[in-house]
N, C-alpha and C positions, 0 to 999 in steps of 0.2 A: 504494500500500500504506500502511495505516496507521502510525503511527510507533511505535505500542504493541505491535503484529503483528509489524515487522519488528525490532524489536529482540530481541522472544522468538525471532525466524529467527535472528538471527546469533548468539545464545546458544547457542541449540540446533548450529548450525551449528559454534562453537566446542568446544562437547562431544564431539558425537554425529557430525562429522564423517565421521570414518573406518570410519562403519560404512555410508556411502552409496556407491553405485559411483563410480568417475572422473565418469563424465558427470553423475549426478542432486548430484555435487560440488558441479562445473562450474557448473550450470544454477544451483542454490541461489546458489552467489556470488557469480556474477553479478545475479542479484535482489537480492539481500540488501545486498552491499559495492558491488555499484557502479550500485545501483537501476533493471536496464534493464527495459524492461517485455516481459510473455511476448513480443512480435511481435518485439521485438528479439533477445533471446533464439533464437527460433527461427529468425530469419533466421541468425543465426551458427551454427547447427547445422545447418541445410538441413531442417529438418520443418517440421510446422504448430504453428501455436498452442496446437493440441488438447495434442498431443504434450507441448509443455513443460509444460502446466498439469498435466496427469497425472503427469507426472514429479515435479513439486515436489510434488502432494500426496502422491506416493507414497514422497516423501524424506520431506515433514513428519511424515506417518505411521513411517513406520521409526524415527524418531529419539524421536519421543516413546513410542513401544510399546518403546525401551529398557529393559532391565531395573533400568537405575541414573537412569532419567529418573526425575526427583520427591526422591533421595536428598539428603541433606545432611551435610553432614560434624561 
């Protein structure tokens, strides 16, 4: 993952957190903080590859279709 990418993940991650379920959390932080790559990832969940990629873009998405994503104080 890019280092420009994953820094806007863990931003995002930092904000928009608690609006992802436990797992697509999970999965996210694992990418993010502790840089594993999808296969690893899915191997600790018991799915496929497929599965976690889906999942994080579907966290990615969540968090940036926030309503307070983009605001500033």
């Amino acid at each position: 993952m890019e280092p420009a990418h994953n820094a806007e993940l863990a931003m995002l991650l930092d904000f928009y957190g608690p609006l992802l379920t436990e797992k697509q959390g999970e999965m996210m932080r694992l990418r993010v903080e502790e840089d594993l790559s999808l296969s690893e990832i899915a191997e600790s969940f018991g799915v496929s590859r497929q599965a976690v990629h889906d999942a994080l873009r579907k966290a990615e998405k969540t968090q940036r279709q926030s309503p307070w994503h983009g605001l500033t104080a």
